[in-house]
Structures are given as structure tokens and as C-alpha cells.
N, C-alpha and C positions, 0 to 999 in steps of 0.2 A: 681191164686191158683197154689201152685206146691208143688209137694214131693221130696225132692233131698233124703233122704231116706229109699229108698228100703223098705219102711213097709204099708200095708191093710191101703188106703184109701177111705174116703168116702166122694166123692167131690158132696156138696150138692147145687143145683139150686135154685133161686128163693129168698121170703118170705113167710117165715109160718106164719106170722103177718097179713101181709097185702098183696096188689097188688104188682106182679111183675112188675119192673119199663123197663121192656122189654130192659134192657141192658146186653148185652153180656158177660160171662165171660170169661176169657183166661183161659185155663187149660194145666201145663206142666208137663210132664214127669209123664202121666198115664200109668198103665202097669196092668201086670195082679195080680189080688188078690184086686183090685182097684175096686170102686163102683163109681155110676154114681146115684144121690139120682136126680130125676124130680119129685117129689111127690108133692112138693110146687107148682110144675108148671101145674098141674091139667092135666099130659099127663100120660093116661092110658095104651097106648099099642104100640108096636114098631110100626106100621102100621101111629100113630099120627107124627112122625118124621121123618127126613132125612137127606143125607147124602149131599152133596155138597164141595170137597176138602177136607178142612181142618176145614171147620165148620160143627155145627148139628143144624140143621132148624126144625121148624114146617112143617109140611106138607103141613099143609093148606093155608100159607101163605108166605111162605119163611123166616118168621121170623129169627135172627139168635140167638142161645140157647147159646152159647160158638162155641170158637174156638179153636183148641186142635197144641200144638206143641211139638217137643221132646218127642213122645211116646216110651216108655220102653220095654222090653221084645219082640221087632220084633211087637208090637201090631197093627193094623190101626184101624183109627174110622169107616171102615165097619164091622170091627171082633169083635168091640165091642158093635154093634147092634145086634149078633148073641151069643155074651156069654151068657152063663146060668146063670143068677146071676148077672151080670156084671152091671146092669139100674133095679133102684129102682122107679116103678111106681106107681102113684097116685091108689086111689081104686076105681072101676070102681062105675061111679054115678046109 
């Protein structure tokens, strides 16, 4: 998944269908004004996730969600745990 053009995306995880087939996406050139949709993925809270390099894990298991490269605007995927806005989560059950 990548945006070579500079404009508000919303890189969305998972299936809203059915079961996640627990396969990783690559995600390039996120930056800011950029959305992170885990809603699919039934993960309600930053606390549910983590950080490890250049991937973003489940917590609870290491799982890996995506891997992120060529981030935009100076961003990291720690800064992007911490953006207001930035990760669209699931509704808490």
C-alpha cells in the first residue's frame, strides 16, 4: 500500500468481511495528515500494539500488523502511536 501523492490517507487493516488472514501489509511513504484504520483488526487501544523497528505488532503476541517503509514528513512509527488521530480503533467490546 503506498501514496506517492502527498494527499490524507487512510491505510485500512484487516477484513471487515471476515477473519483476518494474519498476513502483514507493507505500508510506504505514510506521513502526516495519514490515517492508520485497525478497526477490522478488533484492536481497541494503543496499549493493544507495538512497536518493534520497522514493524507494528500485537502486543500480546508478536503478531506482525504491517511493516512500514519510506515514512514522509520526518514521521516514525513511534510518533505515530502517539498522534492524535493518526490510528482508527476498533469500538471497545
Amino acid at each position: 500500500i503506498g501514496d506517492k501523492y502527498s494527499k490524507e490517507t487512510t491505510f485500512e487493516l484487516g477484513n471487515r468481511d471476515d477473519a483476518w488472514d494474519q498476513v502483514a501489509d507493507i505500508i510506504q511513504g505514510f506521513g502526516t495528515g495519514d490515517k492508520l484504520d485497525l478497526s477490522a483488526l478488533g484492536i481497541s487501544a494503543v496499549e493493544d500494539i507495538q512497536v518493534s523497528g520497522n514493524e507494528l505488532q500485537v502486543a500480546a503476541d508478536n503478531t506482525v500488523i504491517a511493516e512500514f517503509s519510506n515514512f514522509n514528513d520526518s514521521l516514525t512509527l513511534d510518533q505515530l502511536l502517539t498522534e492524535e488521530g493518526a490510528i482508527i480503533y476498533a469500538s471497545a467490546s
